[in-house]
C-alpha positions as a Python dict, from the first residue, in 0.01 Angstrom:
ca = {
    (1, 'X'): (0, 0, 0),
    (2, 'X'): (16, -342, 128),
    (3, 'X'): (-237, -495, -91),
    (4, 'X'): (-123, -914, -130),
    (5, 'X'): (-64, -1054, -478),
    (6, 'X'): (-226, -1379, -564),
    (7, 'X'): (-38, -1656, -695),
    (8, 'X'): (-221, -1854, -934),
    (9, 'X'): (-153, -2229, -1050),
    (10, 'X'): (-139, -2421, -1393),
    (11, 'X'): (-225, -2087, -1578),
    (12, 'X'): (-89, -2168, -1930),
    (13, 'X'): (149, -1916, -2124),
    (14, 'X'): (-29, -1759, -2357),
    (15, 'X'): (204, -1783, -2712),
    (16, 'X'): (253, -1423, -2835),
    (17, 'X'): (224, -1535, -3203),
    (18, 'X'): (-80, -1701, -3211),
    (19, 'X'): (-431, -1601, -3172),
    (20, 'X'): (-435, -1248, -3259),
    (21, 'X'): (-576, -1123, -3552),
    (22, 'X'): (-275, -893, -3645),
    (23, 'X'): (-26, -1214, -3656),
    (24, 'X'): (-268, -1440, -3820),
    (25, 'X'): (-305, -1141, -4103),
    (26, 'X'): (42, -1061, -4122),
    (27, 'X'): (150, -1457, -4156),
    (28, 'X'): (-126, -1489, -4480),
    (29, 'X'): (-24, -1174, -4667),
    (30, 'X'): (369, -1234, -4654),
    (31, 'X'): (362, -1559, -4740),
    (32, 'X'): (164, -1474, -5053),
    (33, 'X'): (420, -1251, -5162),
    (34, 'X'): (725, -1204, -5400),
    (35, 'X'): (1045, -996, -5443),
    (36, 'X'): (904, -657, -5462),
    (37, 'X'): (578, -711, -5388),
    (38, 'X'): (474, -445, -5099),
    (39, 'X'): (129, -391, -4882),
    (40, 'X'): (7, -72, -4638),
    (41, 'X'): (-46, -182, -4279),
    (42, 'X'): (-404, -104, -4174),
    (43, 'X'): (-458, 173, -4025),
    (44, 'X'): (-640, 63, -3718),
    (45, 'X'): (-286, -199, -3603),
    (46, 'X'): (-132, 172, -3569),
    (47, 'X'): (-326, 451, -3473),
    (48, 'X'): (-352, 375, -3115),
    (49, 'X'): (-212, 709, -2885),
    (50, 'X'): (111, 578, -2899),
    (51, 'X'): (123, 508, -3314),
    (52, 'X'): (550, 543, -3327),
    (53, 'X'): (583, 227, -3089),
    (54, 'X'): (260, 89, -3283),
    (55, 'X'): (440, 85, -3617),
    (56, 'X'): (780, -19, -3434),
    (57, 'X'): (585, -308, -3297),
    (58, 'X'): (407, -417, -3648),
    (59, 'X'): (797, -342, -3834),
    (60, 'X'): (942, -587, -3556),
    (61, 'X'): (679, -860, -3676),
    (62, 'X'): (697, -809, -4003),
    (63, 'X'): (1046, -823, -4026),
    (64, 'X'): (1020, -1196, -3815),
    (65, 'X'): (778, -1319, -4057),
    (66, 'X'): (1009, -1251, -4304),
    (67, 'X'): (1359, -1393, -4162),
    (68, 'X'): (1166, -1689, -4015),
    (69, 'X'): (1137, -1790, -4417),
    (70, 'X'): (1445, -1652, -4512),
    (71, 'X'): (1334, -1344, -4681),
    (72, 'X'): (1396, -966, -4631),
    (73, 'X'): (1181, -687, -4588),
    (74, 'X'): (1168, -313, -4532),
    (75, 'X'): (915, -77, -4449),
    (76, 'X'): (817, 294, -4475),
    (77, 'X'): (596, 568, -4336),
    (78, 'X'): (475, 721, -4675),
    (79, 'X'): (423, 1093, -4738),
    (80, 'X'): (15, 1019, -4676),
    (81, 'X'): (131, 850, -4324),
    (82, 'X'): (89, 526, -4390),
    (83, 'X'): (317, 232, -4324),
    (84, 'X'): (425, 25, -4642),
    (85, 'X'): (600, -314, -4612),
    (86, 'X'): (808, -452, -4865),
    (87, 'X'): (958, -797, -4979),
    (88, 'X'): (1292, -695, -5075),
    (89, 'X'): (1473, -1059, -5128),
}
């Protein structure tokens, strides 16, 4: 168990928000929305094994997106199991 880790140099962070299809989809439908205005998260961002920390992860971004413009938001697992977002203010 002595295996040696290799330290690597001028590696660039990686920015968490950019680059990702999920962020860059998020971004356009939020900003193209009003007071009320709600949409269902695709299925495929949350059906991964561990969907409850899935739809924790896609609530925590969607609820950035939002304050970043100075909006609110809430969302919802429906009765069919799928997760709605809404623009609440």
């Amino acid at each position: 168990m002595n295996e040696e880790i290799k330290i690597e140099k001028n590696v660039p962070i990686l920015n968490p928000r950019t680059g990702t299809g999920l962020c860059i989809a998020v971004r356009n439908a939020i900003s193209e929305m009003e007071v009320g205005d709600s949409f269902i998260v695709p299925e495929s961002w949350t059906s991964s094994r561990q969907s409850d920390k899935s739809k924790r992860a896609v609530n925590a971004l969607v609820y950035k997106e939002f304050r970043d413009r100075g909006w609110a938001s809430t969302c919802r697992i429906n009765e069919n199991n799928k997760f709605r977002c809404w623009r609440t203010k």
